[in-house]
KOLVEXKE-755256 format. One record per residue (C-alpha): x, y, z; residue number from 1; residue in one letter. Coordinates in steps of 0.02 Angstrom, whole numbers, padded with zeros to 5 digits. Layout:
N
PT, X, Y, Z, NUM, a
...
//
This chain:
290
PT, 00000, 00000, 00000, 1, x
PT, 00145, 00127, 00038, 2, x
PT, 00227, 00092, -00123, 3, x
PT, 00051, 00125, -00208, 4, x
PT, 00036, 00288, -00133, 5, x
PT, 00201, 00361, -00177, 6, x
PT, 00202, 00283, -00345, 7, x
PT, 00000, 00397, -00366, 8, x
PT, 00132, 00563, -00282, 9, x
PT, 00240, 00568, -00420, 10, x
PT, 00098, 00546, -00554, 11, x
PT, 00006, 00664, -00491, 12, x
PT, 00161, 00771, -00473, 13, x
PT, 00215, 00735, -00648, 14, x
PT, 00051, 00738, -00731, 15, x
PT, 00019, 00900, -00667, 16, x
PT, 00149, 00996, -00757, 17, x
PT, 00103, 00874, -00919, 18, x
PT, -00078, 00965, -00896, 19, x
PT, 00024, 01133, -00877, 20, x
PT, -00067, 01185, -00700, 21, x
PT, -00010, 01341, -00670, 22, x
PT, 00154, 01364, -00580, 23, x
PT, 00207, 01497, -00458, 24, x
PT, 00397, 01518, -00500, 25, x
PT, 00502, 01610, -00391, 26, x
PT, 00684, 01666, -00386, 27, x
PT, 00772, 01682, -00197, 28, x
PT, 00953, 01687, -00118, 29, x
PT, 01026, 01657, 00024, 30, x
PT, 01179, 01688, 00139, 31, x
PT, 01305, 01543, 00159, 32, x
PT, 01278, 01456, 00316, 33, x
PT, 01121, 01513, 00329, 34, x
PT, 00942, 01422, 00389, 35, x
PT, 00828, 01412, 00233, 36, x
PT, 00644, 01352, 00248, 37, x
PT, 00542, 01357, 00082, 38, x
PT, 00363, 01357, 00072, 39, x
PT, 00236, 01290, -00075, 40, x
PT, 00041, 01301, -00003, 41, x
PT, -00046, 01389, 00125, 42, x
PT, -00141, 01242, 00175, 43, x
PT, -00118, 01143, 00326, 44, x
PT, -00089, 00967, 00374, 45, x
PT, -00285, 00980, 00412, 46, x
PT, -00323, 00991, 00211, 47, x
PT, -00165, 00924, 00151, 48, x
PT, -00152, 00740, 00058, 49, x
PT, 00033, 00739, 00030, 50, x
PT, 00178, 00867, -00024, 51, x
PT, 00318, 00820, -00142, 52, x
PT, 00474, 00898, -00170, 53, x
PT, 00573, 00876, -00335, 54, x
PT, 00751, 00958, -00338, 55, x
PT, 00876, 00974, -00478, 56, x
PT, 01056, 01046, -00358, 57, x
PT, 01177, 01106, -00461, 58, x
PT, 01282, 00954, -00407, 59, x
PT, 01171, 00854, -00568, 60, x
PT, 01118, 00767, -00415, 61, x
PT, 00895, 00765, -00438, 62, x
PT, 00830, 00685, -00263, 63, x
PT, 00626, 00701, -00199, 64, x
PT, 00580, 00728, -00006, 65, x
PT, 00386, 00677, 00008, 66, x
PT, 00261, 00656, 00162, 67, x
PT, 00086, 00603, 00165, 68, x
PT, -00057, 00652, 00288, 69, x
PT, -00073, 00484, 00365, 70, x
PT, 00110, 00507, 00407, 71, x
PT, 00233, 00419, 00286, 72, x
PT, 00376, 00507, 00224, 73, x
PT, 00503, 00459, 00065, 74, x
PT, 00674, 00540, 00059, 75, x
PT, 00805, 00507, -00068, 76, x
PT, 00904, 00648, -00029, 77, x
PT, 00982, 00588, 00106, 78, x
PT, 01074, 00784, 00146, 79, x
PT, 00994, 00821, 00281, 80, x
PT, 00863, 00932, 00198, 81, x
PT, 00675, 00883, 00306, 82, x
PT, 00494, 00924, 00301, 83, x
PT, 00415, 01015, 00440, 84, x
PT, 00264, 01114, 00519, 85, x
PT, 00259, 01245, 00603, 86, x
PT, 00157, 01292, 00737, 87, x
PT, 00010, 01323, 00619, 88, x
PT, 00037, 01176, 00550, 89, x
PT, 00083, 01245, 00380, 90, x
PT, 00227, 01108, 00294, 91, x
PT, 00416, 01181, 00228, 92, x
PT, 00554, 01112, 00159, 93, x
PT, 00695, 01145, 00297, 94, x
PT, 00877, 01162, 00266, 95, x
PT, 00991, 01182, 00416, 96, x
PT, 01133, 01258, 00344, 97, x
PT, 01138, 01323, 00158, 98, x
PT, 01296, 01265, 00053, 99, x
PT, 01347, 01286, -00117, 100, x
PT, 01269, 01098, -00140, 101, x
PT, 01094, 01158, -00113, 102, x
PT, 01092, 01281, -00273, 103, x
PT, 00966, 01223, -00385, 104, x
PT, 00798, 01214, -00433, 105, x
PT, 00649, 01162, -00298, 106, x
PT, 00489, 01105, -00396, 107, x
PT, 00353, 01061, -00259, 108, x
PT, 00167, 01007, -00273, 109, x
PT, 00060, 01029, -00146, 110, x
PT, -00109, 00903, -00164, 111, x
PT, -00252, 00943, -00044, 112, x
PT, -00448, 00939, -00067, 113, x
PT, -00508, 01000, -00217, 114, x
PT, -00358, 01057, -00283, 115, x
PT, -00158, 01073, -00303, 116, x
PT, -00011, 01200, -00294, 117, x
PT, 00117, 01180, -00393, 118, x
PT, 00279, 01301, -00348, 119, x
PT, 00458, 01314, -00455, 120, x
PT, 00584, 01391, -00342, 121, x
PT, 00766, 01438, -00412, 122, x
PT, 00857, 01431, -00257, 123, x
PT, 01055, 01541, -00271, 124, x
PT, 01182, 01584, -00130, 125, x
PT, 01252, 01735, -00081, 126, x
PT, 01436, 01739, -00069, 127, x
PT, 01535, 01903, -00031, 128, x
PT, 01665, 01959, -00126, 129, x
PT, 01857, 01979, -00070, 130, x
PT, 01894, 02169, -00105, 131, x
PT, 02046, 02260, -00149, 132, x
PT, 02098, 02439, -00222, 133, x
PT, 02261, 02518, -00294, 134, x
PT, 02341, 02652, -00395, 135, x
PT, 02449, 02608, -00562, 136, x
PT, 02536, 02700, -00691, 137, x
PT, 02490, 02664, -00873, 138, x
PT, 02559, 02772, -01011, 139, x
PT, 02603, 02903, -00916, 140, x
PT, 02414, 02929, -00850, 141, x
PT, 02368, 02874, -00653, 142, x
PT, 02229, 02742, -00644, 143, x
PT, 02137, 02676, -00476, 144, x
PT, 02101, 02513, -00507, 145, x
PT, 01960, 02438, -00379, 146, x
PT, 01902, 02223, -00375, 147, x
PT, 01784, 02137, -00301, 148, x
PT, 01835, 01960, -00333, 149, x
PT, 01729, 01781, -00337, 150, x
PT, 01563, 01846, -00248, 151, x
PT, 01378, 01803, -00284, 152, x
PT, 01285, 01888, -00367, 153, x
PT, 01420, 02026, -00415, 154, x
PT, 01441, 02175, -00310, 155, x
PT, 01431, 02343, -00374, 156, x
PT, 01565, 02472, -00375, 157, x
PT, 01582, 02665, -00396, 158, x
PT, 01709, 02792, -00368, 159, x
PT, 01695, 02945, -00249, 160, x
PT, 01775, 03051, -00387, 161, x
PT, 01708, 03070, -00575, 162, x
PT, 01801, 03033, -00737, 163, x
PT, 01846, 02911, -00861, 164, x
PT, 01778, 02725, -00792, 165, x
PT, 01779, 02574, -00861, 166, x
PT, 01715, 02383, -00804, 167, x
PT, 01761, 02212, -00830, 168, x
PT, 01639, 02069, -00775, 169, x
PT, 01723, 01926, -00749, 170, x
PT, 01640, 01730, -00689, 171, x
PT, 01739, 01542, -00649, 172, x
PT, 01626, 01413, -00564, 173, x
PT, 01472, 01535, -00564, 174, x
PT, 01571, 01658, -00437, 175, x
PT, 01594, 01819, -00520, 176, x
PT, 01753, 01956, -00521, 177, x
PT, 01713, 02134, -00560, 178, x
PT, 01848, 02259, -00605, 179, x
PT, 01835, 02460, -00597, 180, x
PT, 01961, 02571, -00684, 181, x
PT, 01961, 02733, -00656, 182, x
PT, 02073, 02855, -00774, 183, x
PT, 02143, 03013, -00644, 184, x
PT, 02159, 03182, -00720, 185, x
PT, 02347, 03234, -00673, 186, x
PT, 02351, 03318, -00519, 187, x
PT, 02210, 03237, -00424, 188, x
PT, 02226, 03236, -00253, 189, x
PT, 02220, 03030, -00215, 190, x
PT, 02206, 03041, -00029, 191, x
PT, 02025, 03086, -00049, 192, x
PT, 01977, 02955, -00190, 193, x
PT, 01863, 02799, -00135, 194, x
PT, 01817, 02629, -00197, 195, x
PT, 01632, 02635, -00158, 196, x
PT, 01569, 02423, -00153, 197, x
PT, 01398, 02378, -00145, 198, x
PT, 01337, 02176, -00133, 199, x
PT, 01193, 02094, -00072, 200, x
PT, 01269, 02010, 00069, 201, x
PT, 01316, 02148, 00161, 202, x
PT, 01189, 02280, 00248, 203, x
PT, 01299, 02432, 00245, 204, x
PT, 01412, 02491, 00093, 205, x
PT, 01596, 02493, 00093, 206, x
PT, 01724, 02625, 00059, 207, x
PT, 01912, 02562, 00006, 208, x
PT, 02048, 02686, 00026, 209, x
PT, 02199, 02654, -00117, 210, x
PT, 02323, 02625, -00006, 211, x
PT, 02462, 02569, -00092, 212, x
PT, 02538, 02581, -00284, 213, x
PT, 02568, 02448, -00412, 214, x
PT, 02715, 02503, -00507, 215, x
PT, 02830, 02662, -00516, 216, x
PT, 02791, 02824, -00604, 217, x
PT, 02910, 02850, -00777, 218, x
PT, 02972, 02982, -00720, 219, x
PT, 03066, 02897, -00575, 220, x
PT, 03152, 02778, -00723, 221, x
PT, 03214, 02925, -00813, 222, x
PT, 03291, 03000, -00646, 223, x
PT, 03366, 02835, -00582, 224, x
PT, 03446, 02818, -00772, 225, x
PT, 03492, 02996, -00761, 226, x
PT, 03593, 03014, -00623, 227, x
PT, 03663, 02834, -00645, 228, x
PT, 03730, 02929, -00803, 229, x
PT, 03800, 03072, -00712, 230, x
PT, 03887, 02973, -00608, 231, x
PT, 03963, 02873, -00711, 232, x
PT, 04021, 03004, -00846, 233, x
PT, 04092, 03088, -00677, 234, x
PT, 04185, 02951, -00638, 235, x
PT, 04272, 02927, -00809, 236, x
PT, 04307, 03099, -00823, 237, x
PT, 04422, 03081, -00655, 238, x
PT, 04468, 02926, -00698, 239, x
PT, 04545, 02990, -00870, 240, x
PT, 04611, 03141, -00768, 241, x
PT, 04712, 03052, -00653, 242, x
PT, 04790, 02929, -00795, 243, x
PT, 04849, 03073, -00888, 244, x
PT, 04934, 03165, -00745, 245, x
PT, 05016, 03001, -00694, 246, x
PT, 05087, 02975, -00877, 247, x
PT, 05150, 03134, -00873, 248, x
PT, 05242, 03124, -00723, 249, x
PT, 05321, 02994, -00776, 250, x
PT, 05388, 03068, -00938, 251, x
PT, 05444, 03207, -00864, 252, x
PT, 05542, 03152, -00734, 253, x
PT, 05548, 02934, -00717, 254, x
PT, 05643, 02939, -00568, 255, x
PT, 05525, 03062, -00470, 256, x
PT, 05492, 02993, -00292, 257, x
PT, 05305, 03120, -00315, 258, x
PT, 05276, 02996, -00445, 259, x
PT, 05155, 02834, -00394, 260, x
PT, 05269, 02670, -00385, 261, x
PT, 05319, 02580, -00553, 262, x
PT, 05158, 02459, -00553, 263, x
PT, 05035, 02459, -00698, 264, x
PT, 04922, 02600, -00604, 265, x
PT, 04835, 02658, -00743, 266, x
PT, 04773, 02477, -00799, 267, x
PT, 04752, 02394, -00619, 268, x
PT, 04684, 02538, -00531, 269, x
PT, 04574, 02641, -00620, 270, x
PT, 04485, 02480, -00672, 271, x
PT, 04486, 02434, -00482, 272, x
PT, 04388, 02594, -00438, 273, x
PT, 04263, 02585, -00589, 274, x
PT, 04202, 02402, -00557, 275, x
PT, 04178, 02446, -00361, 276, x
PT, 04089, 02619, -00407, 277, x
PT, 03972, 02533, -00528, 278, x
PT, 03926, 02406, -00417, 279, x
PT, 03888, 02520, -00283, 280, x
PT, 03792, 02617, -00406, 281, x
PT, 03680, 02482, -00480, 282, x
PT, 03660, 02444, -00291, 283, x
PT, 03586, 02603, -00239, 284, x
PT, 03479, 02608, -00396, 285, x
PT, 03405, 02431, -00360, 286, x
PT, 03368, 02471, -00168, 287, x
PT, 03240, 02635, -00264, 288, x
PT, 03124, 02499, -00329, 289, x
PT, 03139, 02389, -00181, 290, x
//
């Protein structure tokens, strides 16, 4: 007899979108971690015959929770998901603790007296984003840059300050990643520019401060390279200096005890000096983009 009666639940259930009975569909969302209980009739357990639920998770995994009035209940689910009453005695589909499992769509048909409801429910979750902003160079112009990465649905960002914006909506795994670029008009003042983020999981909006840069300004390069240049041209020009005083010493008077001893100085010294001057130079210039 129990195998009768949920064998005439799922005909009825299937039949009735075969006869297209007119469906309530709905679209909600809810938080991670949250406690979800979805209705489908108004009735009570007083008019009710049976309920059936019918879900297709985004998993590909299609299960069916059922109870009848006379008490029997069918679950294939086996996740944890239940049907209850509540103090009215009006039945819901109860789901301790939403996960990205339970996505999907919830078909459910409610059969009482004279009647049936019949209720398509896409069920989403709401994931936050992670947030970031910075500042970057790009040809010469200053751009803020703002992301709010893998959240669901996407957030929505603005910027405190007007001017050239562009967006880039990106989505891996149904989580979606949006971008915000905004081009600065040269001499903005940056310490009052804002990220302004918006998403449904949050109650209150949030402001991001660009505290830190990607990247150096080009005009930094061209004064590292400059005085790297200096330096060196500097160098050689005291190097060359010296060589010619010390080869004129020499000519003039050999035997001159002003004159630097007899060693190769103007082939092992000079070249000596230059090697540990560049290196200390190429040091100093790497610690600037440290």
């Amino acid at each position: 007899m129990r195998d009768m009666t949920w064998i005439y639940a799922v005909v009825v259930f299937l039949s009735s979108e075969a006869r297209g009975v007119d469906t309530v569909v709905r679209h909600v969302a809810f938080r991670r971690g949250s406690e979800v209980n979805l209705t489908c009739s108004n009735k009570t357990w007083n008019d009710l015959m049976f309920v059936v639920w019918v879900m297709t998770l985004q998993t590909k995994k299609t299960c069916r929770i059922a109870f009848e009035s006379r008490g029997e209940s069918y679950d294939s689910c086996k996740d944890g998901k239940s049907l209850r009453n509540t103090s009215g005695a009006l039945s819901y589909l109860h789901i301790s603790k939403f996960s990205d499992a339970d996505e999907g769509l919830y078909k459910c048909e409610s059969v009482y007296t004279g009647g049936n409801d019949h209720h398509a429910i896409h069920v989403t979750i709401i994931v936050a984003p992670t947030t970031s902003a910075w500042l970057e160079h790009k040809d010469n112009t200053m751009v803020a840059v703002c992301r709010a990465e893998r959240g669901k649905p996407a957030a929505i960002i603005s910027w405190s300050h007007t001017g050239n914006i562009s967006s880039v909506e990106t989505g891996s795994n149904g989580f979606l990643t949006v971008e915000s670029r905004l081009e600065l008009l040269e001499g903005t003042d940056t310490g009052n520019l804002s990220c302004v983020v918006r998403h449904q999981n949050w109650t209150e909006t949030r402001f991001l401060a660009l505290k830190h840069e990607q990247g150096h300004p080009p005009w930094l390069y061209v004064l590292v390279v400059g005085v790297i240049v200096v330096l060196l041209a500097g160098f050689l020009f005291f190097a060359h200096k010296k060589i010619i005083t010390l080869r004129r010493c020499r000519q003039s008077d050999p035997s001159s005890s002003k004159c630097p001893p007899a060693e190769d100085v103007e082939e092992v010294e000079p070249y000596a000096i230059y090697v540990q001057r560049v290196n200390s130079i190429y040091s100093s210039s790497a610690d600037l983009f440290t």
